[in-house]
C-alpha positions in Angstrom: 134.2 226.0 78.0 137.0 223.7 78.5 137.1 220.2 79.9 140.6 220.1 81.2 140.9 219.1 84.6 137.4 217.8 84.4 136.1 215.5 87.2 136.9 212.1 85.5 133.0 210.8 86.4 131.6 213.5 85.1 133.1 212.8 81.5 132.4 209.3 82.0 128.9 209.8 82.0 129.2 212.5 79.7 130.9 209.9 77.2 128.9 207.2 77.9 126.0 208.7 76.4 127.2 211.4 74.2 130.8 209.5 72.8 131.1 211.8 70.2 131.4 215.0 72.2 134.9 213.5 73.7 136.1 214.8 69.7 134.6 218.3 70.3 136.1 218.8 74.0 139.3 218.0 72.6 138.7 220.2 69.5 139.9 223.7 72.0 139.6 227.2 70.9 142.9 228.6 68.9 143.5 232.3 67.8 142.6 233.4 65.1 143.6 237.0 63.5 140.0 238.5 62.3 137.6 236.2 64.5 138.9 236.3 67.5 138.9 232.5 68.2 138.0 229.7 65.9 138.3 225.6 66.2 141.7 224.4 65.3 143.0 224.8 61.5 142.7 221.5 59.4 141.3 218.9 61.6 140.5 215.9 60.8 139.1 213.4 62.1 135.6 211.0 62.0 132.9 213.2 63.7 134.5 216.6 63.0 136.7 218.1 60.4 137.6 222.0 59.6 138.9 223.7 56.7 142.2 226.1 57.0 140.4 229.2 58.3 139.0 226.7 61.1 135.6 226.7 60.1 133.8 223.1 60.0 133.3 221.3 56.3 130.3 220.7 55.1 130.0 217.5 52.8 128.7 218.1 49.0 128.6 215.8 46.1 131.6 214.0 46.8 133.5 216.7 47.7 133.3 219.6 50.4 132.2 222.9 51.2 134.4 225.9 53.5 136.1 228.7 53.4 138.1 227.9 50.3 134.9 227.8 47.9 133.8 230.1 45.8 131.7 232.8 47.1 129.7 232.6 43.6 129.2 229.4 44.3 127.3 229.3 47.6 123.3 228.6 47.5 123.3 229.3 51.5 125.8 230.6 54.1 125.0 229.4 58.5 126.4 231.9 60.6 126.5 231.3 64.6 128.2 230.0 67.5 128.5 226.5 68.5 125.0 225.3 67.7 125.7 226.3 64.4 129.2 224.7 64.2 127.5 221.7 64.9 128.7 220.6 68.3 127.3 217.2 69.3 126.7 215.9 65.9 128.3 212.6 65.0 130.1 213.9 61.8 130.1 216.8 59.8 127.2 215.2 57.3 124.7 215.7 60.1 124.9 219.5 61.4 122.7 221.8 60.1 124.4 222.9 57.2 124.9 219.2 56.0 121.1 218.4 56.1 119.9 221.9 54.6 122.2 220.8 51.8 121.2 217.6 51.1 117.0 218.6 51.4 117.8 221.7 49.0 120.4 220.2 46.9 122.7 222.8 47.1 126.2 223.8 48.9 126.0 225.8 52.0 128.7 227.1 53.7 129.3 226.5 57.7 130.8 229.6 59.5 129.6 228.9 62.8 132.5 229.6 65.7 132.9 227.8 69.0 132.3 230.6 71.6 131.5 233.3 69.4 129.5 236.4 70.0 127.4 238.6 67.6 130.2 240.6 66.7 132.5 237.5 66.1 129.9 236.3 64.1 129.2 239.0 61.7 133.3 239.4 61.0 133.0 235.6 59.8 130.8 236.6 56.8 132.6 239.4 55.5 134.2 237.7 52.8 131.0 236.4 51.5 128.5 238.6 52.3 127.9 240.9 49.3 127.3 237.5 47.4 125.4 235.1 49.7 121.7 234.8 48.6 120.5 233.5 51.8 122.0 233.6 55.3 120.9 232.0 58.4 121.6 233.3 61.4 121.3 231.0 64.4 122.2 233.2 67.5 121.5 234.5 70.6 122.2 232.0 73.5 126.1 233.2 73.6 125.6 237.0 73.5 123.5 236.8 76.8 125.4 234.3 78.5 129.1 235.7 77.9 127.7 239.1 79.0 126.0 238.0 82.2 129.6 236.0 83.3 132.0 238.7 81.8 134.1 240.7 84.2 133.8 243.1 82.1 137.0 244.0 80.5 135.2 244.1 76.5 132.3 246.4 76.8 133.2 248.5 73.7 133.5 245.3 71.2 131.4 242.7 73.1 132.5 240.2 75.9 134.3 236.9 74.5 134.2 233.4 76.3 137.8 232.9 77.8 138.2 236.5 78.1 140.9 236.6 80.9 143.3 234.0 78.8 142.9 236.3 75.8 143.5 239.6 78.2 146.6 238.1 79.3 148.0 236.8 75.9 147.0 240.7 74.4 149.4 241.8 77.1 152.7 240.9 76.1 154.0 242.0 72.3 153.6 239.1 69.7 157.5 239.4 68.7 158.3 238.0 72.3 155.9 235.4 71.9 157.3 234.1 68.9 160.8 234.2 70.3 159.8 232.3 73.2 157.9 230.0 71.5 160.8 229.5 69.3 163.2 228.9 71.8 165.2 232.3 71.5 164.6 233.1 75.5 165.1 230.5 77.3 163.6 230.2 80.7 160.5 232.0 79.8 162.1 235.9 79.5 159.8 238.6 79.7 157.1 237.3 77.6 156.3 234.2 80.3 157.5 236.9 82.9 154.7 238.9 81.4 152.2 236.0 80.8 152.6 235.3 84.6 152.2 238.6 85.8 149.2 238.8 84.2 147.4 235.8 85.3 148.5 236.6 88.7 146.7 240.0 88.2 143.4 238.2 87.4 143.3 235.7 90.1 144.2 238.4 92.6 141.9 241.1 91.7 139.2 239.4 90.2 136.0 241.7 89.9 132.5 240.1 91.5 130.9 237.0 90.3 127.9 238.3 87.8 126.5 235.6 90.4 126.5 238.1 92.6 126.8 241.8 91.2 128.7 244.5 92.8 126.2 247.1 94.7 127.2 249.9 92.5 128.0 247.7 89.5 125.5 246.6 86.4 122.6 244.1 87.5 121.7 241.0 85.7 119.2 242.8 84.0 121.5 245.3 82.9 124.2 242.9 81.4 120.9 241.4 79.7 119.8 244.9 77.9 123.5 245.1 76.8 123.6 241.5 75.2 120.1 242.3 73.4 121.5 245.5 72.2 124.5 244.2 70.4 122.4 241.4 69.0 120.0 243.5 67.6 123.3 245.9 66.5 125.4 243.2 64.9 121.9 241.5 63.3 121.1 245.2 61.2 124.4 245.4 60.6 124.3 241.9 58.7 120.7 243.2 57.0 122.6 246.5 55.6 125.5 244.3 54.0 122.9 241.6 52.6 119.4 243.1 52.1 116.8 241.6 54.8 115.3 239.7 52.1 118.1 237.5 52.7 118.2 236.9 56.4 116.4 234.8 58.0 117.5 234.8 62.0 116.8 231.9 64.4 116.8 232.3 67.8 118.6 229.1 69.1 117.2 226.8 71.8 118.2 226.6 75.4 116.7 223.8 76.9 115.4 224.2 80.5 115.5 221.0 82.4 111.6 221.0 83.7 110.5 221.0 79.9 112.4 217.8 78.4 111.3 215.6 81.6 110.3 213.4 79.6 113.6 212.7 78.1 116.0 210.8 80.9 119.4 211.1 78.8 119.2 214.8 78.2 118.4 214.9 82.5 121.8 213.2 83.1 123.3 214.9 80.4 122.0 218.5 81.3 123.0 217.7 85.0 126.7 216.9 83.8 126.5 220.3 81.8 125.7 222.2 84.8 128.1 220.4 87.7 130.9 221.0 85.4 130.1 224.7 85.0 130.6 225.1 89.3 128.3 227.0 91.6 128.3 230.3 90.4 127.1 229.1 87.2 123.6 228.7 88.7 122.4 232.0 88.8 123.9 232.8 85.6 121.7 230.0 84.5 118.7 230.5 85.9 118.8 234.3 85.4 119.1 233.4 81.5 116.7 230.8 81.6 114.3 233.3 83.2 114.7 236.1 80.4 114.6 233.9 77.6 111.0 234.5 76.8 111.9 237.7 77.4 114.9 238.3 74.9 112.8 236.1 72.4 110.0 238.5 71.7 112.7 241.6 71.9 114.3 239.5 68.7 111.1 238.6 67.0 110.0 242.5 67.6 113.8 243.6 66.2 113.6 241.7 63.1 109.7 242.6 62.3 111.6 246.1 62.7 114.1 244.6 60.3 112.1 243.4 58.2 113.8 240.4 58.5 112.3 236.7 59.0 112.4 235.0 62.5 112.0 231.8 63.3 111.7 230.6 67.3 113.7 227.1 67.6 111.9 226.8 71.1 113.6 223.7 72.8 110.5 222.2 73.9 109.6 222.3 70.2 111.9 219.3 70.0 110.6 215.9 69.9 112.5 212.9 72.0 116.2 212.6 72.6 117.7 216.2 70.7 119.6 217.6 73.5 123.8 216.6 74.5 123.5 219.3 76.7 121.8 223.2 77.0 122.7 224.1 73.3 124.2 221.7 71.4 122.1 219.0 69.7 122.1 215.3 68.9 121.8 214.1 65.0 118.0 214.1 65.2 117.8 217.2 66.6 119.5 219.0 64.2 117.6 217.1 61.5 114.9 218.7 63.4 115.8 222.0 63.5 117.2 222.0 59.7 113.6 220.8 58.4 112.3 224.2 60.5 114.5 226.3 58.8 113.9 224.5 55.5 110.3 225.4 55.5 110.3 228.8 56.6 113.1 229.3 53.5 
């Protein structure tokens, strides 16, 4: 989700309370060739820094642990979305990743993308798979909600988050892109004439809100069957390159509103969350909300199938202010969900 063009008093508030997430809304999604997207490429700066692949740096002994590391090397590898990456943290020594290295003593590896889905997920892991002896998996949220807002153009590989900018950058040959980009057409040429033609295509023919499905089209509960499916897909997938002796899968929280009453900054801050998603964002929400219970015994059931460890990070689990917004945590909250997935290791 992007926060250009954001109602200036909603990131007021949003910053007031949370001032390290003005780092991560400037942090935007780049392109990258075998993920799909990832954070941008060598950042750095005080709450978050990444590593050349764009994968966030996790702090070890005076030195750091990515991309670049030695596969051998690795005690752990995270694998995820943003909850992994560590969104809402104040630096990278406080994601997950940072605290399951300092309470086991040992370098683990962050590969968590920004607005990734299952599939996205597993690609990241590829490199270091056939050598990781533990992998954590914290999942689900994205699968389900990317599939319940997708238009629907990426049903054979999995809908992505920004889908329709990626559509219309996939339409015009990379060569022209480059040229443009490199001042060789000026005025735009075909590959802005393309670029434009594109995005006009979207905005004009846009498909139905998943707000409000098309008669003939997939339901809710539909798009929710397909999300479980590739999770449970992309998750035995992982268990036949690893072993499940090695996976342990965590279903990430999604914190419902009526369950963290009694914490007043997460109410403003969930609040901000949803008035900068828009209207149609609120069935999408509540739809998800609704099957969560749902979609978390499906998961437990798939990985007793597995035979692979679950663990339930249930947001209402979480004790006093954990929450910067739905999914993403503050510093004590990911200290609380790292000590969970410390003692079920």
């Amino acid at each position: 989700m992007s926060f250009r063009r954001t109602d200036p008093a909603v990131l007021h508030t949003r910053y007031a309370l949370a001032p390290q997430m003005r780092a991560y809304d400037a942090l935007e999604p780049h392109v990258h060739p075998y993920v799909g997207l990832s954070a941008p490429r060598g950042a750095r700066g005080t709450v978050v820094s990444t590593d050349a692949e764009g994968f966030r740096r996790t702090p070890w002994r005076g030195g750091w642990t990515d991309t670049a590391s030695a596969p051998s090397a690795l005690a752990g590898i995270l694998l995820g979305g943003s909850f992994s990456f560590g969104v809402g943290a104040s630096g990278d020594g406080t994601t997950i990743a940072a605290h399951l290295a300092r309470s086991r003593s040992e370098p683990w590896l962050n590969l968590g993308i920004r607005a990734g889905n299952s599939g996205q997920e597993l690609s990241s892991v590829l490199p270091f798979a056939a050598q990781a002896p533990v992998v954590v998996l914290c999942s689900g949220v994205n699968n389900l909600v990317a599939e319940l807002q997708s238009t629907g153009p990426d049903q054979v590989y999995g809908p992505l988050f920004f889908e329709e900018a990626v559509a219309a950058v996939g339409s015009v040959p990379v060569h022209d892109l480059v040229e443009q980009l490199n001042g060789e057409r000026p005025g735009g040429g075909a590959a802005l004439d393309r670029l434009r033609s594109a995005f006009g295509r979207g905005a004009q023919a846009r498909r139905p809100s998943p707000a409000a499905p098309a008669p003939h089209g997939p339901t809710l509960a539909d798009r929710r069957d397909r999300a479980l499916a590739r999770q449970v897909r992309d998750l035995s997938l992982l268990v036949r390159m690893t072993g499940p002796e090695k996976v342990l899968f965590c279903l990430q929280p999604f914190a419902e509103a009526r369950s963290r009453t009694a914490v007043p900054q997460e109410q403003q801050l969930l609040g901000v969350h949803d008035r900068r998603q828009g209207p149609r964002w609120e069935r999408v929400r509540d739809f998800a909300l609704a099957s969560w219970p749902w979609f978390a015994a499906s998961m437990e059931a798939a990985c007793l199938g597995l035979g692979v460890r679950f663990l339930d990070l249930e947001a209402a689990s979480f004790e006093g202010w954990s929450f910067v917004d739905r999914v993403h945590l503050t510093d004590d909250g990911y200290e609380q969900a790292a000590r969970r997935i410390t003692e079920e290791l």
